[in-house]
C-alpha positions as CSV (number, residue, x, y, z in Angstrom):
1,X,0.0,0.0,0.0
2,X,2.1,3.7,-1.2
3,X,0.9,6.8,0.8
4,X,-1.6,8.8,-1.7
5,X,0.0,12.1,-0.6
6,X,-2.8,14.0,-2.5
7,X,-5.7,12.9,-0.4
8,X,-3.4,13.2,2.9
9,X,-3.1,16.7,1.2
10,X,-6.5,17.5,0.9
11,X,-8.1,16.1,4.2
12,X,-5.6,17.8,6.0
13,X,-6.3,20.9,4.8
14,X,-9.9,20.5,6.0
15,X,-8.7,20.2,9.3
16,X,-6.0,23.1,9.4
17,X,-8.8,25.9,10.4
18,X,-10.0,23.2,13.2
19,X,-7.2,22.8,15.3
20,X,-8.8,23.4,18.6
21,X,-11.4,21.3,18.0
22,X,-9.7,18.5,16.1
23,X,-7.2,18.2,19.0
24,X,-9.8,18.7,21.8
25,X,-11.8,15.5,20.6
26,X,-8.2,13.6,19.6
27,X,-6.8,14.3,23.1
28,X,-10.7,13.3,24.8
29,X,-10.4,9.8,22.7
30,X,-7.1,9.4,23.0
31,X,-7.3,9.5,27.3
32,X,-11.0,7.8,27.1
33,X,-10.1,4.4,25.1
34,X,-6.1,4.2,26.3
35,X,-6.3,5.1,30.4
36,X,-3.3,3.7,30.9
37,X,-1.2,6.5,29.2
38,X,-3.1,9.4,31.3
39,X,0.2,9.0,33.8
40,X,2.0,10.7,30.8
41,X,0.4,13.7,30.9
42,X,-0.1,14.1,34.3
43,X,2.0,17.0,34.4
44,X,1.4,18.5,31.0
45,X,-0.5,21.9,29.8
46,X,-3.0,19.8,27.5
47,X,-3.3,23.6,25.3
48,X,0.4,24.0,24.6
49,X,0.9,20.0,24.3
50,X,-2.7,20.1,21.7
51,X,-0.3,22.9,20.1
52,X,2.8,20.9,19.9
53,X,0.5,18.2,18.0
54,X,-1.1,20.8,15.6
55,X,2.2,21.7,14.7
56,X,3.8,18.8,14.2
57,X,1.0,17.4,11.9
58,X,1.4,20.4,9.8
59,X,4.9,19.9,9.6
60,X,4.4,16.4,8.7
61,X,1.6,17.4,5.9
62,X,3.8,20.0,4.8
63,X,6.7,18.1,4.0
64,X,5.1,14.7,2.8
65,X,7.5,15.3,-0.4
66,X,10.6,15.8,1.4
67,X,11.5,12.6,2.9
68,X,14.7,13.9,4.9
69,X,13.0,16.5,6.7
70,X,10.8,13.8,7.6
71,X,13.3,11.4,8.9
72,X,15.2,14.2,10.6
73,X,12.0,15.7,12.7
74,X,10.5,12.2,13.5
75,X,13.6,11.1,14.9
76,X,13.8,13.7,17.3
77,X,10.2,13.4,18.0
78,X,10.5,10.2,18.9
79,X,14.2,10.4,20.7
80,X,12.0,12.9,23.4
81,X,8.8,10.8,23.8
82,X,11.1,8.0,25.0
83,X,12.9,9.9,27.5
84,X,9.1,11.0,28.9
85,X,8.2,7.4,29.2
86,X,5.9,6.7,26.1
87,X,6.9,2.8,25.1
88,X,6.7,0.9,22.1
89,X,3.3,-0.6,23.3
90,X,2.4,3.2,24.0
């Protein structure tokens, strides 16, 4: 299965004037169906953190077509969600 970048595109975009409500509702499900990783946010500003999401989406989105800038960010990304505790399980 490739990645049709196009429709990522698109559906995207019809989120990127929702943020507050499309990260409201992912943070709500994301607590609600998966309890067990409310410990890692137990000291977290759920705005800036629903922010910090936004952002990263877009950044992802944004560079879909430029693979390096991809690998770069997501490596960091995930380098710091180890060291606050998320697991491969998580």
């Amino acid at each position: 299965m490739s990645l049709n970048v196009e429709r990522l595109e698109a559906s995207f975009s019809q989120l990127k004037n929702k943020e507050t409500e499309f990260t409201t509702y992912f943070y709500a499900n994301l607590l609600a169906d998966f309890p067990e990783v409310q410990p890692l946010f137990a000291q977290t500003n759920l705005v800036k953190q629903s922010e910090k999401l936004f952002q990263s989406l877009v950044f992802v989105v944004d560079n879909l077509r430029n693979p390096e800038a991809l690998t770069t960010a997501l490596k960091g990304l995930g380098t710091r969600h180890v060291k606050y505790g998320v697991l491969p399980e998580h």
